[in-house]
Every structure is written in structure tokens, then in C-alpha cells.
N, C-alpha and C positions, 0 to 999 in steps of 0.2 A: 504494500500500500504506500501511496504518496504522503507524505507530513506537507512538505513546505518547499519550494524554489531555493536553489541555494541561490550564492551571491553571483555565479557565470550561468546561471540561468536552467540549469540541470535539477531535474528535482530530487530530492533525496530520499533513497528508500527505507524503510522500516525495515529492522529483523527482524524475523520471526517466521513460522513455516512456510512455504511454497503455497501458494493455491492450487486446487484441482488443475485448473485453466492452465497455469500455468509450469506444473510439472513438467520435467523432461517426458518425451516420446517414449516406452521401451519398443525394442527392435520387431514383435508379434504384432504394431500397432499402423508398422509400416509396408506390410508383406501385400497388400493388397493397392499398393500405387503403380497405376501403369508405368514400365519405364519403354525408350525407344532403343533397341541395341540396332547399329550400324555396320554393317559387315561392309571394310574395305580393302576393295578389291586391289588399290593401287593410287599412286598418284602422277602429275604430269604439271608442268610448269609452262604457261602460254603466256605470250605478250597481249595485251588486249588486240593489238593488230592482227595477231594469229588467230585470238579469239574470232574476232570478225569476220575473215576469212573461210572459216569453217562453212561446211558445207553438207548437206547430206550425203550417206557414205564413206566419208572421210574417217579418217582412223586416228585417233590420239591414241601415241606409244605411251604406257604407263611404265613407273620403274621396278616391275615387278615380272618375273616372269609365270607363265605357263603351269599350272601347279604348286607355285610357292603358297605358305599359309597366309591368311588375310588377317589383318587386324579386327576384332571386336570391341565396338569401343558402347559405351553408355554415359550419355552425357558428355561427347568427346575424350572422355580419358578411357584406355584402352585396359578389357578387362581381362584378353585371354585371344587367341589365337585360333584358327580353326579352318577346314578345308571345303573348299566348294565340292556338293553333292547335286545328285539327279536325282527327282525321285519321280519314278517313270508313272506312279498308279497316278501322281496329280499332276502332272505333267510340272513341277514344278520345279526353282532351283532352290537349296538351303546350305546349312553351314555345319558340318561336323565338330563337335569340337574336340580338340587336340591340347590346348593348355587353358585353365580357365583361376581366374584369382577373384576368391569373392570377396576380398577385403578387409578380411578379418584377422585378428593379432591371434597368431596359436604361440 
């Protein structure tokens, strides 16, 4: 709870227990937030001029070759590694994984 403004204009808080509200999160409370994982394939460095130039068809060289592992990242930081798959019944393509780091101190 707030008492009173200090003198730089920051209000000063009271000791005393945490409120409900305001408790830390425990980690079971977090399990059900979408997140976006990004499996990348590669990257390539263009000038905007090359950018513009592009054309349909055209091919941009990434620095990655032919079966190398692709990065997985979530929230741009990279959680683990893993290999492009087929999977023929959905005609679709996915990401095996092969290293994965969930972030947590063992």
C-alpha cells in the first residue's frame, strides 16, 4: 500500500505482506500462454537495392546448407535446434527436435 509521495516524487511503500494481486506468478500458472516458436531455416544479407530487384523465382542463397539443423527460437532467443521433417499423411512440413533447452537451472 501507498502512505505518502516522497520528496522526488516516488511514492513510498509500506511493509508488510504481499497482496493476493500482487504475488509473484508460480510457474503451473503460466503453462497455458500461447507462445510463437520460429523455426529458422537460414539467413541472407541484401542491400535494399537487391531487395528491390527481387523478382519472382528468384532465389536468395541463405548461409546455411542442405540438411544442416535450424535454429528454434521463442521470442527471438533460440531454445534448441532441430531438423526439417515430411510428414506425408498431412502433406505437411515440421521440425524434429535434436537439442532443446527449457531454461531451467538443474
Amino acid at each position: 500500500m501507498m502512505n505518502e509521495t516522497l520528496h522526488n516524487g516516488l511514492p513510498e511503500i509500506e511493509n508488510g505482506p504481499i497482496p493476493p494481486e500482487s504475488a509473484p506468478i508460480g510457474e503451473h500458472a503460466v503453462q497455458g500462454i500461447p507462445l510463437v516458436i520460429e523455426a529458422v531455416l537460414g539467413r541472407a544479407r541484401l542491400t535494399v537495392a537487391q531487395l528491390y530487384k527481387l523478382h519472382r523465382d528468384d532465389h536468395i542463397d541463405l548461409d546455411t546448407n542442405f540438411g544442416d539443423p535450424v535454429d528454434l527460437k521463442v521470442n527471438g532467443t533460440v531454445i534448441g535446434r532441430g531438423e526439417i521433417v515430411f510428414d506425408e499423411s498431412k502433406t505437411a512440413i515440421g521440425v524434429k527436435i535434436v537439442e532443446i533447452s527449457h531454461g531451467r537451472r538443474r
